[in-house]
Biopython code that builds the backbone (N, CA, C, O; Angstrom):
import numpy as np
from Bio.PDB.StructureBuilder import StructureBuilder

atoms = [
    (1, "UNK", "N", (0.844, -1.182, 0.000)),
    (1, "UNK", "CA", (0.000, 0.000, 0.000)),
    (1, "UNK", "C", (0.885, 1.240, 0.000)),
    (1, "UNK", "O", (1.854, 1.482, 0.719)),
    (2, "UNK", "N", (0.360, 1.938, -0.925)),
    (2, "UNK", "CA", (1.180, 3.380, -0.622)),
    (2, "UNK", "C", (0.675, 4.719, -0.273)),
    (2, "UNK", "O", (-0.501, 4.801, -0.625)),
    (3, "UNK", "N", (1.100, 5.797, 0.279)),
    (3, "UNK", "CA", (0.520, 7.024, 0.545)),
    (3, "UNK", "C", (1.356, 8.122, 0.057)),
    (3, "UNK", "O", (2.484, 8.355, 0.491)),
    (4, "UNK", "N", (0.770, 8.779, -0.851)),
    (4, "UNK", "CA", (1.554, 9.673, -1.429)),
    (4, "UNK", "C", (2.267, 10.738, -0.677)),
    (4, "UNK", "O", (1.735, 10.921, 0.418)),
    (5, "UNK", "N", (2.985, 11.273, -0.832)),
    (5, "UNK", "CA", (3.900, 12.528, -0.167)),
    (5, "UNK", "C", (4.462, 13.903, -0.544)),
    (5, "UNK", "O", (5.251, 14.743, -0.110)),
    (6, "UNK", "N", (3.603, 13.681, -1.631)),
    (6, "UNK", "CA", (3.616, 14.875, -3.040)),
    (6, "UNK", "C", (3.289, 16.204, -2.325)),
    (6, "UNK", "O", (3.874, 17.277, -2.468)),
    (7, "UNK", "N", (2.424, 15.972, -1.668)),
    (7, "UNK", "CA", (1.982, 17.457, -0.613)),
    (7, "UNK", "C", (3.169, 18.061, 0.403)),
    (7, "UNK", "O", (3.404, 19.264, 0.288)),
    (8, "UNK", "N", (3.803, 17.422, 1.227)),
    (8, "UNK", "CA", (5.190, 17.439, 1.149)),
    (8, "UNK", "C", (6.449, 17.822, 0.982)),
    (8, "UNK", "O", (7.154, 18.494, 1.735)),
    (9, "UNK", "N", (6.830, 17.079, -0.661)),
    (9, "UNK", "CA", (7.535, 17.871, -1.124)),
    (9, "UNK", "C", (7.411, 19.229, -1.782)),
    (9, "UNK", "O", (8.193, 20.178, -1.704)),
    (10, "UNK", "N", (6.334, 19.135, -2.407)),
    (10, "UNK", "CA", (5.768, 20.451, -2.599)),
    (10, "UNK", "C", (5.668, 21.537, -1.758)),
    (10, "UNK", "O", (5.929, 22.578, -2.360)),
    (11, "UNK", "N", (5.373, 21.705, -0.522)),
    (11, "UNK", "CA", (5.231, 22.421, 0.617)),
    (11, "UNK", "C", (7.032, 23.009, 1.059)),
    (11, "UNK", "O", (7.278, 24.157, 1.428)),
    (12, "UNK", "N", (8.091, 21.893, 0.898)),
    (12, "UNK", "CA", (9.102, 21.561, 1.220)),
    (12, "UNK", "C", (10.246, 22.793, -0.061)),
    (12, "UNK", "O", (11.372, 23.291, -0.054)),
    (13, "UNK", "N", (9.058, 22.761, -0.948)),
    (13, "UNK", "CA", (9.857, 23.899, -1.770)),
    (13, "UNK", "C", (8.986, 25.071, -2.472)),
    (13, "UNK", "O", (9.090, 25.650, -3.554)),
    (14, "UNK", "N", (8.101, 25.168, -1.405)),
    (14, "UNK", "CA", (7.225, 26.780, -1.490)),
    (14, "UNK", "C", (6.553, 25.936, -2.802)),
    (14, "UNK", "O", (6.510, 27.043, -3.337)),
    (15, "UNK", "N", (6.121, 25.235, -3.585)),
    (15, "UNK", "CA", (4.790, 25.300, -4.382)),
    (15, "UNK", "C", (3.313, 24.797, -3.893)),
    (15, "UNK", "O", (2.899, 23.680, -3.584)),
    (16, "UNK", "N", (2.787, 25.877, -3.942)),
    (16, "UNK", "CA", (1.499, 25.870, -3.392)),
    (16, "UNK", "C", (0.261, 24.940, -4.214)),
    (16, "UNK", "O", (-0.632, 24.252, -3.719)),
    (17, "UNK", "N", (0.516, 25.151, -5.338)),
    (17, "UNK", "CA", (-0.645, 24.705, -6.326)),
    (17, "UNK", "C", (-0.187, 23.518, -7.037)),
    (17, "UNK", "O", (1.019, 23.322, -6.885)),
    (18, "UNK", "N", (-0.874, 22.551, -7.868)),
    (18, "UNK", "CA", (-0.689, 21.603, -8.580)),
    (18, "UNK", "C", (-0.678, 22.298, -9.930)),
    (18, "UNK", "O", (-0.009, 21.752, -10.808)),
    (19, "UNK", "N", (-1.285, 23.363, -10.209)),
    (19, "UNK", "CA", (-0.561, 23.960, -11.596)),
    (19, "UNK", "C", (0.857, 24.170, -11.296)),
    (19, "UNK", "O", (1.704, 24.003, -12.174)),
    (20, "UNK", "N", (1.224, 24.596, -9.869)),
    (20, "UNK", "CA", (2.782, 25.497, -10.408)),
    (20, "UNK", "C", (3.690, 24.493, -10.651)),
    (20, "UNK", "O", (4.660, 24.691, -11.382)),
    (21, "UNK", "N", (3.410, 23.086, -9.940)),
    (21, "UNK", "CA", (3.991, 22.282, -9.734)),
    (21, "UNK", "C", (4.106, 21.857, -11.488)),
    (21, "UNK", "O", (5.213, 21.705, -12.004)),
    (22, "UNK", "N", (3.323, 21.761, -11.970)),
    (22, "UNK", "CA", (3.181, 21.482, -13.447)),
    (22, "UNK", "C", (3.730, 22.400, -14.510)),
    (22, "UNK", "O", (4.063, 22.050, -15.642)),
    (23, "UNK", "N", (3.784, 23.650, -13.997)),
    (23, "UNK", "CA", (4.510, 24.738, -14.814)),
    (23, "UNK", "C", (5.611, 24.233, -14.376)),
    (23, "UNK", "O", (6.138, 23.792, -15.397)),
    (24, "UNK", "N", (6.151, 24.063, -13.689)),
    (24, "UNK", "CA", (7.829, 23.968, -13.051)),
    (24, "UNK", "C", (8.431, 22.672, -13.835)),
    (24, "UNK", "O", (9.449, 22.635, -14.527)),
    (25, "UNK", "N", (7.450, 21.539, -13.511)),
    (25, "UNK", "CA", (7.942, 20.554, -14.189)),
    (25, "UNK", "C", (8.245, 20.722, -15.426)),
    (25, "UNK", "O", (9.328, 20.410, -15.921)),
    (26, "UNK", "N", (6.895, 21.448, -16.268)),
    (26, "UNK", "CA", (7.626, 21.533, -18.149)),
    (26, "UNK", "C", (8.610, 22.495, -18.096)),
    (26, "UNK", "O", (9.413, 22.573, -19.026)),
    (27, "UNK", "N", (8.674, 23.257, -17.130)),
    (27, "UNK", "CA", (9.712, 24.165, -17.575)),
    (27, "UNK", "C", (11.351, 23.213, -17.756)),
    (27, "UNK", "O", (12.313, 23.531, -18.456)),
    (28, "UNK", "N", (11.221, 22.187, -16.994)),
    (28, "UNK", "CA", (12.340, 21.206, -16.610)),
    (28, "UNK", "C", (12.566, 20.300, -17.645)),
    (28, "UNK", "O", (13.729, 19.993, -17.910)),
    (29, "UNK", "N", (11.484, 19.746, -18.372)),
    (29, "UNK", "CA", (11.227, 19.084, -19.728)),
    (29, "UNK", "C", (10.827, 18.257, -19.389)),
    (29, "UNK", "O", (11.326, 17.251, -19.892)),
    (30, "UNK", "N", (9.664, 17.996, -18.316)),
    (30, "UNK", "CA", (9.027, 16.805, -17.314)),
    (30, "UNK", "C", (7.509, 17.190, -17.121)),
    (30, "UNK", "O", (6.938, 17.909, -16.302)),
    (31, "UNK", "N", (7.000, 16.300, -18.382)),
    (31, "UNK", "CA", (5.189, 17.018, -18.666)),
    (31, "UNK", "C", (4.891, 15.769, -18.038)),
    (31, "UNK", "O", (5.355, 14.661, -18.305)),
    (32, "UNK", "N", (3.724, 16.224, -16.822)),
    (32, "UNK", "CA", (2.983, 15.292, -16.539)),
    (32, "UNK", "C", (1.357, 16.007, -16.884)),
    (32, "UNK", "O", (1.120, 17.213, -16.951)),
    (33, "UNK", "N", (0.488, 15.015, -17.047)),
    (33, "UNK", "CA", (-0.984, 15.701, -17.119)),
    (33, "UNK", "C", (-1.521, 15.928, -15.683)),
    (33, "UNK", "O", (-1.486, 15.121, -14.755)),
    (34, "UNK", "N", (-2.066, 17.286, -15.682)),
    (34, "UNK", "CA", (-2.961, 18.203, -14.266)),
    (34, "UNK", "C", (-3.690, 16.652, -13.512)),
    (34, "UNK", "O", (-3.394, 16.222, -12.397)),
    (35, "UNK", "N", (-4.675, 16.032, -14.472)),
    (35, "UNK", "CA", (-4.923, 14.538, -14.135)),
    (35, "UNK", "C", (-4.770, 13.387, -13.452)),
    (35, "UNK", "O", (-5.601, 12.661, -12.906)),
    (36, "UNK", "N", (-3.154, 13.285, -13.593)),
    (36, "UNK", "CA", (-2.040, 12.852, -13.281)),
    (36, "UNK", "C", (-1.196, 13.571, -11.935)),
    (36, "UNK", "O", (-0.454, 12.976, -11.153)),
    (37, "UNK", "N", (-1.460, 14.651, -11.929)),
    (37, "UNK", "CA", (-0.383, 14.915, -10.814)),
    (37, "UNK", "C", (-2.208, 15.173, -9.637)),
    (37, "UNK", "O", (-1.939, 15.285, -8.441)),
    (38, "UNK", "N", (-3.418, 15.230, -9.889)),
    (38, "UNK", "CA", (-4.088, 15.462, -8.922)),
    (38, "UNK", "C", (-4.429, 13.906, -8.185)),
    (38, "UNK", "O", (-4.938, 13.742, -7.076)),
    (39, "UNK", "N", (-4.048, 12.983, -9.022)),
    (39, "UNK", "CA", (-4.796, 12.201, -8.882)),
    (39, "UNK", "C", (-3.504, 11.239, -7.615)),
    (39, "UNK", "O", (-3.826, 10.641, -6.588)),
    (40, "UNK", "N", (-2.181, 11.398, -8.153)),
    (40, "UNK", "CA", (-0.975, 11.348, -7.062)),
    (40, "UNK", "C", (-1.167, 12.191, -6.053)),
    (40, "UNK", "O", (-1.036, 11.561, -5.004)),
    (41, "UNK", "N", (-1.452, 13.481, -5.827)),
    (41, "UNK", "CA", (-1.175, 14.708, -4.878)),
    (41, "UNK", "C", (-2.309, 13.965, -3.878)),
    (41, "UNK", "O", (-2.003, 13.867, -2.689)),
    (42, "UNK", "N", (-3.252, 13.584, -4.203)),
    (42, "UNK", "CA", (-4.758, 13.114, -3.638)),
    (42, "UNK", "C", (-4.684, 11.622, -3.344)),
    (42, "UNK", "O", (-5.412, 11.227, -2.433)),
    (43, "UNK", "N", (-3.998, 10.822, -3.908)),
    (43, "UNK", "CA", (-3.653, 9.459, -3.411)),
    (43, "UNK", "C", (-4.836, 8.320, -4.170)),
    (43, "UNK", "O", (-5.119, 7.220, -3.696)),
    (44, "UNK", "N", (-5.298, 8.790, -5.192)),
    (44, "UNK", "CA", (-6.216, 7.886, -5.705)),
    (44, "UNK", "C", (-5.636, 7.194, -6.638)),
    (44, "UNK", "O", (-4.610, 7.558, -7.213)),
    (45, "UNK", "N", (-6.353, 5.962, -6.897)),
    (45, "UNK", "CA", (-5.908, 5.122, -7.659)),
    (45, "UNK", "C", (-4.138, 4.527, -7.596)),
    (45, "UNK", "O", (-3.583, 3.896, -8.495)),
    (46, "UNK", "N", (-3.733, 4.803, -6.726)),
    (46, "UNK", "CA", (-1.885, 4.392, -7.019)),
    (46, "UNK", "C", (-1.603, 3.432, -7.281)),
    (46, "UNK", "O", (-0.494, 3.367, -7.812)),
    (47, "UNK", "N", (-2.324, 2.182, -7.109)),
    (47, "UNK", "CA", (-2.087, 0.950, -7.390)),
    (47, "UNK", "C", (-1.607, 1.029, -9.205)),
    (47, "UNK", "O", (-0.742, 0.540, -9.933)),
    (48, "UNK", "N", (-2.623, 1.839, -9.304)),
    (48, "UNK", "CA", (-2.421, 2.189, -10.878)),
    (48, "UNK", "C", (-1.632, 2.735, -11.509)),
    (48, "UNK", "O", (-1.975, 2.383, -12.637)),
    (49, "UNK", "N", (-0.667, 3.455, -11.655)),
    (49, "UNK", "CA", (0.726, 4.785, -11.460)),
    (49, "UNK", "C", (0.969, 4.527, -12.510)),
    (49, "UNK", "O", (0.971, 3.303, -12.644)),
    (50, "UNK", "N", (1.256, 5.188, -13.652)),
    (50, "UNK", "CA", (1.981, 5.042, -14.542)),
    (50, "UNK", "C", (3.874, 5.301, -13.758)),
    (50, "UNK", "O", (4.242, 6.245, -13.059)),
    (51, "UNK", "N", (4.698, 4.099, -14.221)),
    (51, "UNK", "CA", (5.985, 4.534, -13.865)),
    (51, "UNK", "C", (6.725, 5.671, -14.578)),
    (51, "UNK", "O", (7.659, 6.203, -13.977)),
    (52, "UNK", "N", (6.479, 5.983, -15.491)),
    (52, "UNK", "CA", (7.165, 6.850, -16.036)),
    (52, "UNK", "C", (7.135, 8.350, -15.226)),
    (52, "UNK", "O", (8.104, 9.021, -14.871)),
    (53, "UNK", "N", (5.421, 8.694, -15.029)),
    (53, "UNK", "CA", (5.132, 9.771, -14.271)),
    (53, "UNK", "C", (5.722, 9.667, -12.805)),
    (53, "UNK", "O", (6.040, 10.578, -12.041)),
    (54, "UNK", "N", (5.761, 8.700, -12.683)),
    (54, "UNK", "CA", (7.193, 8.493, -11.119)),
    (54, "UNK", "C", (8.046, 8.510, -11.279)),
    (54, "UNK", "O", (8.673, 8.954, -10.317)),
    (55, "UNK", "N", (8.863, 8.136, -12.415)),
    (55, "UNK", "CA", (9.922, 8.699, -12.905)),
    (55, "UNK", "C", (10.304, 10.236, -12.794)),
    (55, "UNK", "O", (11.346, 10.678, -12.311)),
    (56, "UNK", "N", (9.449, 10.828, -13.237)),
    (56, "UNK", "CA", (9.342, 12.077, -13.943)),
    (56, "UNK", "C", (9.165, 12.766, -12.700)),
    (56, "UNK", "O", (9.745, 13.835, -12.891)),
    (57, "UNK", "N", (8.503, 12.780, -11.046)),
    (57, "UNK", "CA", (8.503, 13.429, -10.294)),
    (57, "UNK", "C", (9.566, 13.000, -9.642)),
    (57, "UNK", "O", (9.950, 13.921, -8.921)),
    (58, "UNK", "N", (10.330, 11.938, -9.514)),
    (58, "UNK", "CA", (11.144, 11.349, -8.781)),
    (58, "UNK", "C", (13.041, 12.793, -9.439)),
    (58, "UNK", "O", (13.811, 13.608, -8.932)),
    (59, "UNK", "N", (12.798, 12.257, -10.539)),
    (59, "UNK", "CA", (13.523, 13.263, -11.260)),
    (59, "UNK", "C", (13.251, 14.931, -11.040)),
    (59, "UNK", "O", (14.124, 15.794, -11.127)),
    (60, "UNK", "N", (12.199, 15.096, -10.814)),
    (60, "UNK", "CA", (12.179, 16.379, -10.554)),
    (60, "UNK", "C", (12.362, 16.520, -9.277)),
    (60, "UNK", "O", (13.322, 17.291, -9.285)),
    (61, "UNK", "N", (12.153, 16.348, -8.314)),
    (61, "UNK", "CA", (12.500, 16.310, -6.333)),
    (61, "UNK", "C", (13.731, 15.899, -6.324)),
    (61, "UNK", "O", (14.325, 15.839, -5.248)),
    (62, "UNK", "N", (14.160, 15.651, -7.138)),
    (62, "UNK", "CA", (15.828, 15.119, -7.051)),
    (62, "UNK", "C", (15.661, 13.735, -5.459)),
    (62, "UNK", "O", (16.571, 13.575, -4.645)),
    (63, "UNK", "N", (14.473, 13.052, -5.419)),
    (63, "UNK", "CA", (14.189, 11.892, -4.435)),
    (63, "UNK", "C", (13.986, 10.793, -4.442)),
    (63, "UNK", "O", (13.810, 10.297, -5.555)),
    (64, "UNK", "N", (13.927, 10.091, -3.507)),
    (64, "UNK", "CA", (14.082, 8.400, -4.159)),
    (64, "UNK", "C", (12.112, 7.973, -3.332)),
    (64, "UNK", "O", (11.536, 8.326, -2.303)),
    (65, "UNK", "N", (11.839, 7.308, -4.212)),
    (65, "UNK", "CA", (10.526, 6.561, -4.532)),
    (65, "UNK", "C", (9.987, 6.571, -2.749)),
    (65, "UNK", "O", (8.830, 6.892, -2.476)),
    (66, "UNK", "N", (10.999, 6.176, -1.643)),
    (66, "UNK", "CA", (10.227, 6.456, -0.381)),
    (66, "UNK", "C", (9.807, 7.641, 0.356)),
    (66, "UNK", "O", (8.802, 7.864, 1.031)),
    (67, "UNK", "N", (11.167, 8.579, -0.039)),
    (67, "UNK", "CA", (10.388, 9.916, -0.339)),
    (67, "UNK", "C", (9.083, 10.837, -0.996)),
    (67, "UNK", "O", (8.448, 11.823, -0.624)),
    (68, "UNK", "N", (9.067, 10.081, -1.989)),
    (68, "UNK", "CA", (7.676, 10.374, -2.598)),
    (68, "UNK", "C", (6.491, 10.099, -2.587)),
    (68, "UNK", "O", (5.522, 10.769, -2.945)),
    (69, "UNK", "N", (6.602, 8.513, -1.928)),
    (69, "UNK", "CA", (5.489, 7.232, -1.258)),
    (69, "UNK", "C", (5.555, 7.024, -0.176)),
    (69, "UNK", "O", (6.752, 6.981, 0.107)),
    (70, "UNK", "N", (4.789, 6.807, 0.918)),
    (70, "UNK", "CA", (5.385, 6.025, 2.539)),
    (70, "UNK", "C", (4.654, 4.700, 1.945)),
    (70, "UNK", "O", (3.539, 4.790, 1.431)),
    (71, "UNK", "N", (5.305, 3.545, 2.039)),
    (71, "UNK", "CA", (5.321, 2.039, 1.717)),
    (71, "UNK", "C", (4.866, 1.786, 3.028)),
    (71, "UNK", "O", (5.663, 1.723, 3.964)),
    (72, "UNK", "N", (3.464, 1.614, 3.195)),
    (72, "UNK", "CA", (2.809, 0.552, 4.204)),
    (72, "UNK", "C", (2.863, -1.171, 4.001)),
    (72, "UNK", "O", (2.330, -1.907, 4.831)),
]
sb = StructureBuilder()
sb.init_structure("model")
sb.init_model(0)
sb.init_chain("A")
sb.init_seg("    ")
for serial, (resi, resn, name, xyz) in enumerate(atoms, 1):
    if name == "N":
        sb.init_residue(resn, " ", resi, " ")
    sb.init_atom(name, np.array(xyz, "f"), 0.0, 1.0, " ", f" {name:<3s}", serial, name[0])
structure = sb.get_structure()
């Protein structure tokens, strides 16, 4: 089981919103869809994750996967 931690890191570097978080990312060359990052930030569906988009935030937090998840 996992619980996301996206709120977190986000908080952890002043972005308030799930847009800015999404502006920041393309600015980086790391597009995730609004969809996609609400649906992580909110903890739904994770079983489901596309890896790449964990990739892609993992790469952007410069953090490793337990940082980004707490693994129950």
């Amino acid at each position: 089981m996992f619980k996301s931690r996206l709120n977190i890191l986000m908080a952890e570097r002043n972005i308030n919103k799930l847009t800015d978080l999404q502006n920041a990312m393309e600015k980086k060359g790391y597009k995730i869809s609004y969809p996609t990052l609400h649906r992580i930030f909110h903890g739904n569906k994770l079983d489901k994750m596309n890896l790449e988009s964990v990739v892609k935030l993992i790469n952007f937090f410069n953090c490793t996967f337990e940082e980004l998840f707490d693994i129950r």
